[in-house]
N, C-alpha and C positions, 0 to 999 in steps of 0.2 A: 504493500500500500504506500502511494506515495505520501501521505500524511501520518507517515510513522516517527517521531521525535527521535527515534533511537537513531544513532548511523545505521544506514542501509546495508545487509549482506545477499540481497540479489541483485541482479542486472533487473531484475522487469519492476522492480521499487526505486530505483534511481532513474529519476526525470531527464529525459535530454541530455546523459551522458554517456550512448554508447559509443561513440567515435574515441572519446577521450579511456572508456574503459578498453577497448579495443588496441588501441594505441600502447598502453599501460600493461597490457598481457603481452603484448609480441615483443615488447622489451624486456618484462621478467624471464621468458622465454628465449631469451635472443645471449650467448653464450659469451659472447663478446665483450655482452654489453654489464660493467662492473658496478655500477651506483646512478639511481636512478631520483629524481630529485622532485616531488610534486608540491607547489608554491599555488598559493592561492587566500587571497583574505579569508577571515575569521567567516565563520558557515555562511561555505558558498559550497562545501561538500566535499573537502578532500580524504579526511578519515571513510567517506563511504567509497568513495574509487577506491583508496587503498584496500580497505576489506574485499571489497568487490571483484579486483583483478587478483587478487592472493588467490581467493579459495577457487574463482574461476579457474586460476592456470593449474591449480591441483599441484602446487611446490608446497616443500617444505618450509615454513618460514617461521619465524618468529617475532610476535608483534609485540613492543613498546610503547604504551601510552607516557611519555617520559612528563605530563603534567602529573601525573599519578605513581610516580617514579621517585627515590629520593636521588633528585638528578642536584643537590647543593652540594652532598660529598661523594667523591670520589670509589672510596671503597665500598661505602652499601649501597652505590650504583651498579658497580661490577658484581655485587656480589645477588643483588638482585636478578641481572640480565643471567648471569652462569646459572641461577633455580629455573629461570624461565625455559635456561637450555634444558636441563632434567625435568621439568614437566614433559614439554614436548618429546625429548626422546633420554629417559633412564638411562636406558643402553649405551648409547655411546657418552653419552655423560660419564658413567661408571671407569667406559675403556678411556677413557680422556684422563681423566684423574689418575688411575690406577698406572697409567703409562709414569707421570710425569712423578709423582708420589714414589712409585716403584715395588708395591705391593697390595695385596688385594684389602679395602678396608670395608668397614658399612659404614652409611653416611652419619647414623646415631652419636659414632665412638668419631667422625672427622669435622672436623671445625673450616670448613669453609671462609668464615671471616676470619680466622687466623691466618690460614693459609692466602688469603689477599691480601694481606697488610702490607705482604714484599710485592713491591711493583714488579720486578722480575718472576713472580709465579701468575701476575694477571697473562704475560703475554707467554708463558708456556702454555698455558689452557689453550690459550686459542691457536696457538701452532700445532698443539696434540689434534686440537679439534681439528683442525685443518686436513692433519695426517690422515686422524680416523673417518672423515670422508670423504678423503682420495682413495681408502681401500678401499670404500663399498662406491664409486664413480656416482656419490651424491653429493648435491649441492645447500647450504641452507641460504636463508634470505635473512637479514636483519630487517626489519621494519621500524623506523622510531619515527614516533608521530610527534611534531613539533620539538625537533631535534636541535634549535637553535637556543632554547630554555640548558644544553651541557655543554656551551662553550665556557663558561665558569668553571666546571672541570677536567679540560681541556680533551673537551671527549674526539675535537677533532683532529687530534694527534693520534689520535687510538684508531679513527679512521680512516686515517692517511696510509698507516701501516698495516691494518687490515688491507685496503684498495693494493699497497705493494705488493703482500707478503702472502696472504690467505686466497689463494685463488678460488678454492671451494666455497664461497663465503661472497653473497651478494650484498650488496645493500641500497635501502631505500629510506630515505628521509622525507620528512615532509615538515611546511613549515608557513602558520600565517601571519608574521612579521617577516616582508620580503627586503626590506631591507638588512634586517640580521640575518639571516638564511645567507643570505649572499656575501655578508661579511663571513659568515660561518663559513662557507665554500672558498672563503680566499680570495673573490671576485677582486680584480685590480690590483691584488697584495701580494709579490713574487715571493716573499717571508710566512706567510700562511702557509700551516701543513698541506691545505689540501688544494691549493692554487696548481694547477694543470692536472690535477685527474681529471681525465676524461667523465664526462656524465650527459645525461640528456633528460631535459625537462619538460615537464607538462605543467602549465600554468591553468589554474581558473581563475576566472574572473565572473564580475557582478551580471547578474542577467540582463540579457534587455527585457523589455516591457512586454513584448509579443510573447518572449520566454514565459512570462510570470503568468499571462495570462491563460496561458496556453495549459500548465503547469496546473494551475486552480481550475478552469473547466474541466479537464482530464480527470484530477484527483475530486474533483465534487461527484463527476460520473461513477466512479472508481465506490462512492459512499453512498450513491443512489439519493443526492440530493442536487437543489439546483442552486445555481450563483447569477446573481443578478450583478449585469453590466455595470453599475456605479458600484458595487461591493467591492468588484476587481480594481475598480480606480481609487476606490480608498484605500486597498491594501495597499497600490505601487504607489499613490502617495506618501502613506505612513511610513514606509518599509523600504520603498526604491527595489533595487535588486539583489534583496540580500534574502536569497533561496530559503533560508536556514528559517524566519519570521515568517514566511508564507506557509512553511512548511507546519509553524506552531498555528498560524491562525487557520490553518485546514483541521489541523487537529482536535484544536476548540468546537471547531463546525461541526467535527463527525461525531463528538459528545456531546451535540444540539444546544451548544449555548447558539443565541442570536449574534447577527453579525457583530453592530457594534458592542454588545458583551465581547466578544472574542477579541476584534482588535485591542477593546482596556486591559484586556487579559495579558496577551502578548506584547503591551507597551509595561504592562507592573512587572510582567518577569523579567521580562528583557533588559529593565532598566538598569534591573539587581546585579545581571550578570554582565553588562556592557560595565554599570560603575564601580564593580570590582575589578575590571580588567583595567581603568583607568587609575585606580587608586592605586593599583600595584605599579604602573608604570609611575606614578606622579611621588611615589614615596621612595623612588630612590636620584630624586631629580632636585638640583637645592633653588631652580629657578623657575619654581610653581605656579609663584601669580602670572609669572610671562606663558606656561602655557597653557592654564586657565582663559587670560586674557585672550589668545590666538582662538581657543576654539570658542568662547563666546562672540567672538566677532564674527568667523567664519558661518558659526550659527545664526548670525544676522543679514547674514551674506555679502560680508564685507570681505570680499575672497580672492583681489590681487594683492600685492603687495605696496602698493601705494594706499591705500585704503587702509591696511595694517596699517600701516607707519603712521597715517592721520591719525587711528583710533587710540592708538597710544599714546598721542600727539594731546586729543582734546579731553584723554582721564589723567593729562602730567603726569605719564610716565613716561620715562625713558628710555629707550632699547636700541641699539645701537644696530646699523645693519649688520656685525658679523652674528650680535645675538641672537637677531631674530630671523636670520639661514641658518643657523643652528639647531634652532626649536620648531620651524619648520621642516629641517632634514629627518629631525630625532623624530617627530610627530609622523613623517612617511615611514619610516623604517619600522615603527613598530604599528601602522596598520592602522591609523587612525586618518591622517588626509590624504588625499590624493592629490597630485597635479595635473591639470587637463590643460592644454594650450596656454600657461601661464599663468593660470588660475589654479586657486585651492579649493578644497571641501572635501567635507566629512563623509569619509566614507561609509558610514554607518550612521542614520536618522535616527537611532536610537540614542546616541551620543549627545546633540542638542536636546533628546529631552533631559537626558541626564544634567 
């Protein structure tokens, strides 16, 4: 159903993305091809491509939700990902250990977080791992879902030399701050671990209007109810093109609240989870009122940069222009404006209500 809140794991529940799920499977599938990179703002649906092309290509993989991850430190990140390998396969988990250790143990009597503490036994595991499947000519996949949240533990160093070193051993990241993603990849930085691995990317973006509409007829058929023409235009009013709020205000629909009930619904939840994401961005930043100030104007639609400079101009404050390309740049990277021909705005209408 496309009005299912959860990430999607079929292809016939995901709306208008089988090109990109198609696309996504013949590179998982494609031997050559070593890290795969899918970038796309906060739900617009990339955790459901990612499910989507895994279990379709029938590989072995391993998923990472690394917001659900202790991705601050180092060792109980590793040593989380190494359980994740033993859920998925015991077995070679066991011959992994057991190689690099050099006798047979059970996991009760072995301490795994001890055994991580030495940075030199993280990277035997995974050259064991690598060994034990090259014996059986199997490959595994990494998945980390918003993979940009473990450059604080320099996780891409680890997969730099994964990309070198572990040829049995896919990987795939995903990530919706495109501007750190790409700091993450090394982009322009010849000093980045991972600046020239090869990789190849699949970007989403915001839907058009036709999309959204399209999108809501379909999934109101889908629940045996009807949508009226001005409903659809209040949703891509409220909401613009951000799949993920359509997908909540279908949901509200198909548990018979009325319309405008569902949109207040979708703006109270949204609000919770849009101004936690802002809060967290805004609490490690010491120049708060300045990007306060930006998006309150931007939200006024005061959205070139002469305009800024006025607005800060007629509240006496001052902002310099290296400041305010700073708090602009920092504001794109992590997914909250866009720039379109020179102009700014918020990428998510949920944010001005916030």
């Amino acid at each position: 159903m496309y009005f299912d809140i959860t990430p999607k794991l079929r292809k016939e529940d995901f709306f208008g993305m089988d090109y990109q799920i198609d696309l996504f499977k013949s590179y998982l599938l494609d031997e050559s091809v070593r890290m795969i990179v899918i970038k796309g703002l906060r739900r617009v649906g990339k955790t459901s491509l990612l499910h989507i092309g895994l279990q379709e290509s029938k590989v072995n993989y391993i998923y990472i939700d690394v917001r659900d991850a202790p991705f601050y430190e180092r060792k109980e990140f590793f040593v989380s990902l190494i359980n994740k390998i033993k859920e998925k396969n015991n077995n070679i988990w066991t011959k992994t250990l057991e190689k690099i250790v050099g006798v047979s143990f059970s996991y009760n009597t072995f301490s795994l977080d001890l055994f991580l503490a030495k940075e030199e036994n993280i990277s035997s595991f995974f050259s064991g791992l690598n060994e034990e499947l090259k014996k059986k000519k199997e490959t595994f996949i990494f998945a980390f879902d918003e993979v940009q949240l473990l450059k604080q533990i320099k996780f891409d160093y680890f997969l730099a030399s994964v990309f070198d070193n572990y040829h049995q051993l896919k990987l795939v990241i995903t990530g919706s701050e495109i501007g750190l993603i790409n700091i993450f990849l090394g982009k322009e930085n010849y000093d980045a671990p991972l600046f020239g691995r090869a990789n190849l990317e699949i970007t989403i973006g915001k839907a058009k209007e036709e999309t959204v509409s399209k999108f809501l007829e379909e999934g109101f058929t889908q629940i045996k109810k009807e949508i009226k023409f001005v409903e659809i235009r209040d949703v891509l009013e409220n909401f613009d093109g951000i799949i993920g709020w359509a997908t909540y205000y279908g949901w509200y629909r198909s548990k018979n609240f009325p319309h405008q009930k569902a949109i207040e619904k979708v703006k109270e939840e949204g609000k919770i989870i849009v101004r936690r994401e802002w809060e967290n961005f805004l609490a490690s930043k010491k120049a708060k009122v300045d990007y306060l100030k930006i998006i309150r104007f931007l939200a006024r639609g005061k959205n070139n940069w002469a305009l800024l400079k006025q607005n800060f101009s007629k509240e006496r404050k001052k902002i310099s222009d290296s400041q305010l390309s700073f708090c602009l740049t920092e504001l794109i990277a992590y997914g909250f404006v866009e720039k379109l021909n020179e102009q700014y705005f918020l990428v998510d209408p949920m944010l001005s209500m916030v």
